[in-house]
N, CA, C and O atoms as a Tinker XYZ file with bonds, in Angstrom:
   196  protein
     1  N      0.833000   -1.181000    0.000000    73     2
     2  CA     0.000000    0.000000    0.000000    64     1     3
     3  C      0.882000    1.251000    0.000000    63     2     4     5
     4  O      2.022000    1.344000    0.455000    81     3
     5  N      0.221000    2.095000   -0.532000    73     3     6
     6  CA     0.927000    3.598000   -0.626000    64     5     7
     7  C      0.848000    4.824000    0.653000    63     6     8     9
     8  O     -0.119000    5.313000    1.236000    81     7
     9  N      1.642000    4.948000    0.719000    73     7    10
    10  CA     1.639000    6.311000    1.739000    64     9    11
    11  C      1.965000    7.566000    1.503000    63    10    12    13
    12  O      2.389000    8.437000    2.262000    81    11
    13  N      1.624000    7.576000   -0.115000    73    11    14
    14  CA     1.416000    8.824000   -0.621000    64    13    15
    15  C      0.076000    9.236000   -0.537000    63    14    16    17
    16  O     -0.820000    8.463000   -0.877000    81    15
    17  N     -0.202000   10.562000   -0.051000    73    15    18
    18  CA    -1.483000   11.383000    0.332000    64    17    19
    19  C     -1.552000   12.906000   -0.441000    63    18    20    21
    20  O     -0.765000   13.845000   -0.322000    81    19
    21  N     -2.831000   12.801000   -1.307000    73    19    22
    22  CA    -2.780000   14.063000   -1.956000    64    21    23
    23  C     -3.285000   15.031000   -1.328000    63    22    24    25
    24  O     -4.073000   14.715000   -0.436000    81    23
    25  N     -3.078000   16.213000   -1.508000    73    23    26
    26  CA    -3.055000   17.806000   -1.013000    64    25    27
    27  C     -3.727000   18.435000   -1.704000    63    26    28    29
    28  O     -3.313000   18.516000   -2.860000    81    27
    29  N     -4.851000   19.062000   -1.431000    73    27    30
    30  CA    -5.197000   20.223000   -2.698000    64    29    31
    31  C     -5.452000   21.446000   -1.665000    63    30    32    33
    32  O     -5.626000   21.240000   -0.464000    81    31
    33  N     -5.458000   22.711000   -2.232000    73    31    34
    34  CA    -5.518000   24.068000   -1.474000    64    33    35
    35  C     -7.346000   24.404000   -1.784000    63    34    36    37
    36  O     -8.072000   25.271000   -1.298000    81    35
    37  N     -7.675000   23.181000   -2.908000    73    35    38
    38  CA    -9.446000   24.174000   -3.193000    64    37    39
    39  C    -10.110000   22.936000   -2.531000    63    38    40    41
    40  O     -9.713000   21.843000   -2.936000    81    39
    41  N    -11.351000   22.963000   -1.282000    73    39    42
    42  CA   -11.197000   21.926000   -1.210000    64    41    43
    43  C    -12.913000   21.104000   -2.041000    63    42    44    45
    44  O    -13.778000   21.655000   -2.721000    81    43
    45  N    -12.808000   19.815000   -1.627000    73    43    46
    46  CA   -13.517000   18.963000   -2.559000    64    45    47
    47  C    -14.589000   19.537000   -2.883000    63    46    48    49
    48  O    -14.711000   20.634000   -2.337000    81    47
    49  N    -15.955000   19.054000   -3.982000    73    47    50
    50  CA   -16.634000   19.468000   -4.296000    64    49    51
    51  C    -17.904000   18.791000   -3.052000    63    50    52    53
    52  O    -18.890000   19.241000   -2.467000    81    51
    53  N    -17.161000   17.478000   -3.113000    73    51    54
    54  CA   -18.477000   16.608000   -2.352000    64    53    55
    55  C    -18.623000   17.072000   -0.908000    63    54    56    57
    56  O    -19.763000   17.012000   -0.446000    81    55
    57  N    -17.458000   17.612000    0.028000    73    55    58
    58  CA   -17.528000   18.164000    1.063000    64    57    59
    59  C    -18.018000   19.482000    1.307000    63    58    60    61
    60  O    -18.570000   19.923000    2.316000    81    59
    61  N    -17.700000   20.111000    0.102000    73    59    62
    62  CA   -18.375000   21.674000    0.125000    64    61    63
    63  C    -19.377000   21.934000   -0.582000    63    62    64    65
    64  O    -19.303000   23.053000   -1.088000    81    63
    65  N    -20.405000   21.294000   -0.861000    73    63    66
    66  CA   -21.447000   21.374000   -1.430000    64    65    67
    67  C    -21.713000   23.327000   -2.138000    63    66    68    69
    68  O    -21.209000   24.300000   -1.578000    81    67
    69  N    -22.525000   23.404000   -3.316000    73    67    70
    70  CA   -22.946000   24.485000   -3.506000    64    69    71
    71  C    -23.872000   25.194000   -2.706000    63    70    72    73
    72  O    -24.844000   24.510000   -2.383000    81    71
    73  N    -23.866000   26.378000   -2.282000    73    71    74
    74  CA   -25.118000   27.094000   -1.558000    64    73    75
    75  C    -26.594000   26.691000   -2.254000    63    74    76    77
    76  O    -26.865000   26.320000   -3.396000    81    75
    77  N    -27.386000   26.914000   -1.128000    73    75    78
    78  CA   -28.658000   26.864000   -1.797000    64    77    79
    79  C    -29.218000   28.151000   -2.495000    63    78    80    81
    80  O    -28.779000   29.275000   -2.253000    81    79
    81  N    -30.266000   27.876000   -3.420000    73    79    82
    82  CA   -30.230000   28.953000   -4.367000    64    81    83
    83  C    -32.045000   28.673000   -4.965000    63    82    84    85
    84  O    -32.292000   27.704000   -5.682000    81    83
    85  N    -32.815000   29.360000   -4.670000    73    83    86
    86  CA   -34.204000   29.123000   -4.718000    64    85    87
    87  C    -34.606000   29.501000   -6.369000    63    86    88    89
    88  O    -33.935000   30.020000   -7.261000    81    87
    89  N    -36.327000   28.878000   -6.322000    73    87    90
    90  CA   -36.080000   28.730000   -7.791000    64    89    91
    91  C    -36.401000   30.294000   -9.110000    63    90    92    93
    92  O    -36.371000   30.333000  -10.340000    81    91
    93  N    -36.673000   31.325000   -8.075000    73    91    94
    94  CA   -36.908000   32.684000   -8.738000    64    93    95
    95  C    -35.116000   33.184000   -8.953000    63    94    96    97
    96  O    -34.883000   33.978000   -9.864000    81    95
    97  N    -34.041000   32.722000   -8.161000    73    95    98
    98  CA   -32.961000   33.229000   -8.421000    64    97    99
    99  C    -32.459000   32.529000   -9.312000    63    98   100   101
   100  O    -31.926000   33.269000  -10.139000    81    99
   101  N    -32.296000   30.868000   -9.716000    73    99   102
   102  CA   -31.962000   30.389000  -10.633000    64   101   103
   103  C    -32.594000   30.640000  -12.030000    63   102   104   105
   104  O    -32.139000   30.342000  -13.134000    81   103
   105  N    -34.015000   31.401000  -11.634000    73   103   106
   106  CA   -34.764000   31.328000  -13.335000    64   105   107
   107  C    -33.899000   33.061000  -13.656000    63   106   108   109
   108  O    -33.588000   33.371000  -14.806000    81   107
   109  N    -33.695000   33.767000  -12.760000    73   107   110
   110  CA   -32.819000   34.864000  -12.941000    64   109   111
   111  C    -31.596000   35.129000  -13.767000    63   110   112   113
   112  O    -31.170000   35.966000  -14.562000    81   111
   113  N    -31.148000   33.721000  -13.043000    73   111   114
   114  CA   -29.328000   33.132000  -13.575000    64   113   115
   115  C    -29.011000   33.199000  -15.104000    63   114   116   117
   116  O    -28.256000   33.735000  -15.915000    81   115
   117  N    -30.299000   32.121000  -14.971000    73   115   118
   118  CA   -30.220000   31.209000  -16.294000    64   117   119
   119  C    -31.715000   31.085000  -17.026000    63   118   120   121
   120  O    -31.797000   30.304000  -17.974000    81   119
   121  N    -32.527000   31.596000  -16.747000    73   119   122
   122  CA   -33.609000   31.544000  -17.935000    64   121   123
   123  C    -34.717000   30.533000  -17.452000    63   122   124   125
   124  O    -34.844000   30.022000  -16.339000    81   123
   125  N    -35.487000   30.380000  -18.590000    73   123   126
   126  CA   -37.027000   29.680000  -18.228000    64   125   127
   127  C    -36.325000   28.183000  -18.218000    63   126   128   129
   128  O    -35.104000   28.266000  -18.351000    81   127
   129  N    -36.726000   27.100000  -18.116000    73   127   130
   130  CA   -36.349000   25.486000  -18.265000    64   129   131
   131  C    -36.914000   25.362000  -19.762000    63   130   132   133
   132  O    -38.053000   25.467000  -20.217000    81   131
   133  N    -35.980000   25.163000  -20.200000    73   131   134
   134  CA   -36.286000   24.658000  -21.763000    64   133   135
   135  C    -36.541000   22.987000  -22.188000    63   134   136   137
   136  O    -36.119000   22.081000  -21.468000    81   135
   137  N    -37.067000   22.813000  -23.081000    73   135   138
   138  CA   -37.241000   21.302000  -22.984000    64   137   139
   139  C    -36.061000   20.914000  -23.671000    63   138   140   141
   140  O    -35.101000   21.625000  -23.969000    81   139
   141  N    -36.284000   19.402000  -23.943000    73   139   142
   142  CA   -34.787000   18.385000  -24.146000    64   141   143
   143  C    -34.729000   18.765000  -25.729000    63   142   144   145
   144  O    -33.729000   19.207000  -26.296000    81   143
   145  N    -36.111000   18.485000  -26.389000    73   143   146
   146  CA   -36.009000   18.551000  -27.672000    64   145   147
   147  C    -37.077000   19.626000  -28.208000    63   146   148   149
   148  O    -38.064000   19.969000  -27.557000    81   147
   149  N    -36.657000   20.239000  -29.820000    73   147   150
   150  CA   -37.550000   21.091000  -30.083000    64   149   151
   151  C    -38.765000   20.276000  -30.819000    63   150   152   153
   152  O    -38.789000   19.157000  -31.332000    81   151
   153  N    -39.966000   21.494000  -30.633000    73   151   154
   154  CA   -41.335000   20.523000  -31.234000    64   153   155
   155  C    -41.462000   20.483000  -32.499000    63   154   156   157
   156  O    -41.355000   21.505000  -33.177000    81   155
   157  N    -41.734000   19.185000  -33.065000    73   155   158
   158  CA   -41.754000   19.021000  -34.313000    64   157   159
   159  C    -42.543000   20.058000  -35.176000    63   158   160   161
   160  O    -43.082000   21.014000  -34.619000    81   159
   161  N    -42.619000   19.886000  -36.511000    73   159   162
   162  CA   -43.367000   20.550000  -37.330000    64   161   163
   163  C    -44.654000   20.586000  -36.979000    63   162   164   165
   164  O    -45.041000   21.716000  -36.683000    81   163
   165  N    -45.439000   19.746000  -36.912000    73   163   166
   166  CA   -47.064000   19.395000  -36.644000    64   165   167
   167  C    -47.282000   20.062000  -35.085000    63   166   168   169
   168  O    -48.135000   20.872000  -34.723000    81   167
   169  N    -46.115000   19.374000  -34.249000    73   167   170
   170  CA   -46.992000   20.137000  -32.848000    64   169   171
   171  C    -46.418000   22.109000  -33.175000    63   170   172   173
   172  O    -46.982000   23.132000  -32.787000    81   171
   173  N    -45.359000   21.979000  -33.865000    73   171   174
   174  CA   -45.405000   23.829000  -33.833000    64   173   175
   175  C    -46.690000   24.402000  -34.496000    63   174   176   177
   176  O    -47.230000   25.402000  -34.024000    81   175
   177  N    -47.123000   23.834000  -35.470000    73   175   178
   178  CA   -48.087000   24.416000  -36.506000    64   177   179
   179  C    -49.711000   24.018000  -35.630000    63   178   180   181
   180  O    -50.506000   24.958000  -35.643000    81   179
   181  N    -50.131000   22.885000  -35.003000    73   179   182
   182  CA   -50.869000   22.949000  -34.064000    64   181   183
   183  C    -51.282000   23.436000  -32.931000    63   182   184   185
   184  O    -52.410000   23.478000  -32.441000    81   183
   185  N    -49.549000   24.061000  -32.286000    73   183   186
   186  CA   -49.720000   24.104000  -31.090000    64   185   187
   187  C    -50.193000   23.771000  -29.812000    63   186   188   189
   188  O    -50.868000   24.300000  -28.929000    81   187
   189  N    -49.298000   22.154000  -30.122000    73   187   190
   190  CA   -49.582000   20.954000  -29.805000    64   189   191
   191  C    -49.168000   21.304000  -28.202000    63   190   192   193
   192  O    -47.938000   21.360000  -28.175000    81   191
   193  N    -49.846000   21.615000  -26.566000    73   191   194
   194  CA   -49.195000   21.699000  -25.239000    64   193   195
   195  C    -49.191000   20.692000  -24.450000    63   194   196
   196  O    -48.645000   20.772000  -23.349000    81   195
């Protein structure tokens, strides 16, 4: 086994989790939630919801 031990000065992501951040400040950030894919021809021209 090794007894080399790594060092970092920033520390982990999993220990320092991101702040919490509610959902009127994230739609602020970054915009409305967009979907995965755009709507086809028929549901654009229907306006298929």
């Amino acid at each position: 086994m090794s007894s080399y031990s790594f060092r970092s000065s920033r520390p982990d992501g999993w220990t320092q989790p991101r702040p919490y951040s509610d959902a009127t400040l994230r739609l602020m950030a970054h915009g409305p939630i967009q979907p995965m894919e755009e709507p086809g021809f028929l549901a654009r021209l229907f306006g298929n919801r």
